[in-house]
C-alpha positions, 0 to 999 in steps of 0.5 A: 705847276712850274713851267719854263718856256720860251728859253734855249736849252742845250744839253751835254752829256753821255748819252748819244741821241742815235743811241737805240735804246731810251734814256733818261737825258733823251726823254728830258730833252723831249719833255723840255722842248715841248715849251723851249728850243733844245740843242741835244749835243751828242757827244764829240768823236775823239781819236780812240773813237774813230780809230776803233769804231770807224765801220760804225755807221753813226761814226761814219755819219758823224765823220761826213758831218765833220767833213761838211758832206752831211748836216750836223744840225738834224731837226728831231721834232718841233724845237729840238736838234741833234748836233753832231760837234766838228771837234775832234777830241784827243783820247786822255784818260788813259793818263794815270791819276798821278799826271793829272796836272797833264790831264787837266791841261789836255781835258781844258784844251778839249773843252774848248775845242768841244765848246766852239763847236757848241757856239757854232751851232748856237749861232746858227740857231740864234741860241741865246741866254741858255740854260746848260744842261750837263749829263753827268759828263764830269769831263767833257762838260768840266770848263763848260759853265765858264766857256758858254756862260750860260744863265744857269749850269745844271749838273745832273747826277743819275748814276754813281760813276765813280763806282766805275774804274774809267771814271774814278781814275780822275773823276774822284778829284774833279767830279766834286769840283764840278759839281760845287761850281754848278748852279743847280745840281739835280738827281733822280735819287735821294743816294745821289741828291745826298752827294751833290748836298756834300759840294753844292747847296743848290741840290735837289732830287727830282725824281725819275720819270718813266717811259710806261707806254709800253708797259700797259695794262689794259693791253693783251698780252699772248704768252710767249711760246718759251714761257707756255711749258714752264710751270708756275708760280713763275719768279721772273726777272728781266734785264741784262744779267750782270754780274756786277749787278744782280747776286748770283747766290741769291738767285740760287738760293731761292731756286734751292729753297723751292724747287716748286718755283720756276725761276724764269730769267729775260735778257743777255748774261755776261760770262759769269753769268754763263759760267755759274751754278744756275744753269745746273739748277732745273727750275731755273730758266734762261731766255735769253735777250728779246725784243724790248717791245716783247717784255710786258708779255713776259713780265705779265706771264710771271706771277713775281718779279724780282731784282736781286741786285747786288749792294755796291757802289754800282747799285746803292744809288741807282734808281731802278726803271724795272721797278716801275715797268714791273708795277706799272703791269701790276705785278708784286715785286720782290727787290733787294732793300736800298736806300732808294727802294724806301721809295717803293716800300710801301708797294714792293717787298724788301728783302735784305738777304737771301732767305727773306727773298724766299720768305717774301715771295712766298708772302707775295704769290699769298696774298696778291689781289686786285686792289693791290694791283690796283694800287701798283699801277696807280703809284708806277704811272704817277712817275712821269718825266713832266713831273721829274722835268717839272721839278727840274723847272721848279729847282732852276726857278728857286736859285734864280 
């Protein structure tokens, strides 16, 4: 097995370690440090920021640490920082893309100011001859390869961002800039690994690594009083409803087609969501957002589980985690075919439209049994963040 150790990491990018929820920056970060020192850099405050959010008690701590009346350098565990960086950045993207000669000015000048602080909190580490990795901050971290000379520049793509206006707007023209003077780029799905490849040669897919300690098996699971009333077969999804990126239409459908299904639907909606023809359906059943300590149980009360994502730019490339949690508690799984789902094909059912999901979760409910399930729960814990960080190691080794 490839193993890096001894070496001082730093990490940039969009994720905030005070952040509640996990991520995929945060568990490499962990994985990382267990043989390396790391420096998790949140990102910096910028005036919109602080403008907006100044009740926000990480803001307010972030401030004090600006301020010099709290530490900014937080010990997390054995070998791994959190940094809160004293610059303060001005708010730019605002600018239309035709100023982007005046963007990149003022995105220059932040990163220097966003990099000093980085050096001072390196030097209070005794960080040397680091290894810089970027998370997806096409911005933030656009001069940071030539102001922190690092030994090795990583750029790690784990999401389509420019199918996002914010980052589109300015990102278009410099995310492929960025990504060519990268040392390495890095993805966790072939979709994405297949982009990097169009700008740097140095690209390889690392996979996804996954949290499953949760979604045990051979844990007991009580149903959920919200779940004990509901008939099955239960088809079950869990997750934000989001518009953007589930098809409302398909969830409909099936519920049109079986009226015998319960369709059975965990986590918040947006407005459209709230506003759509499923709430009129009688066999389907919102439950809302819970407690993510409280999803295997509903999960495991579900006799399919499906993601009925939308295919757009948001979607194609995403690496889905519900697909391994789902699995990873045995259950089949019906899910919108991607290019990333070939990945699961051999042990999820891939539907292209609307009626093959009926078609498919019917065949699911038939002909489940125990060496299938078996089979989920191998394949979904063999995605480890030691394998995903181990081929991290293995690409940083190779273009050395």
């Amino acid at each position: 097995m490839s193993l890096i150790r001894n070496r001082d990491i730093v990490i940039i990018g969009l994720q905030q370690w005070y952040t509640p929820i996990g991520s995929n920056c945060k568990n490499i970060a962990l994985q990382f440090a267990r043989h390396n020192r790391v420096l998790y850099v949140n990102a910096p405050l910028d005036r919109r920021t602080i403008l907006h959010q100044k009740d926000d008690p990480n803001v307010v701590y972030h401030l004090k640490t600006i301020q010099k009346t709290e530490p900014a350098i937080v010990p997390v565990r054995e070998n791994l920082w959190s940094y809160y960086p004293s610059a303060v950045l001005e708010s730019i993207n605002w600018l239309p893309a035709p100023a982007r000669p005046l963007f990149s000015l003022l995105n220059k000048r932040n990163n220097r100011k966003f990099a000093a602080s980085i050096k001072d909190a390196m030097n209070q580490l005794g960080f040397k001859d680091v290894i810089l990795f970027n998370d997806n901050d096409i911005f933030r971290g656009f001069y940071m390869k030539e102001l922190l000379k690092p030994s090795t520049y990583i750029y790690y793509s784990r999401d389509y961002l420019l199918g996002v206006d914010y980052w589109r707007k300015h990102g278009e023209a410099l995310e492929p800039l960025h990504i060519a003077k990268a040392d390495i780029a890095v993805a966790n799905s072939n979709y994405l690994t297949d982009i990097l490849k169009k700008y740097n040669p140095n690209s390889y897919y690392v996979g996804q690594g996954c949290d499953l300690s949760l979604f045990d098996i051979t844990k007991q699971y009580d149903i959920p009083d919200d779940m004990k009333s509901i008939k099955g077969p239960v088809v079950g999804y869990v997750g934000a409803l989001n518009s953007h990126r589930l098809d409302i239409d398909t969830i409909a459908h099936i519920a049109r087609e079986r009226k015998d299904w319960s369709i059975v639907l965990v986590g918040p909606e947006d407005e459209v969501f709230q506003q759509s023809v499923l709430h009129k359906l009688p066999n389907i059943h919102f439950l809302g957002r819970k407690e993510l300590k409280d999803l295997p149980a509903y999960i495991k009360s579900f006799d399919v589980c499906i993601n009925p994502q939308q295919v757009n730019v948001l979607t194609i490339g995403n690496y889905p985690l519900k697909i391994d949690e789902y699995l990873a508690l045995g259950k089949p799984v019906v899910a919108t075919a991607t290019r990333t789902m070939e990945f699961f094909d051999s042990h999820t059912y891939l539907a292209r439209n609307a009626n093959e999901y009926v078609t498919l979760i019917n065949k699911a409910i038939t002909e489940d049994n125990a060496a299938l399930l078996e089979q989920r729960v191998a394949f979904a814990r063999s995605h480890s963040w030691e394998n995903s960080v181990t081929a991290i190691y293995e690409a940083i080794l190779n273009t050395a």
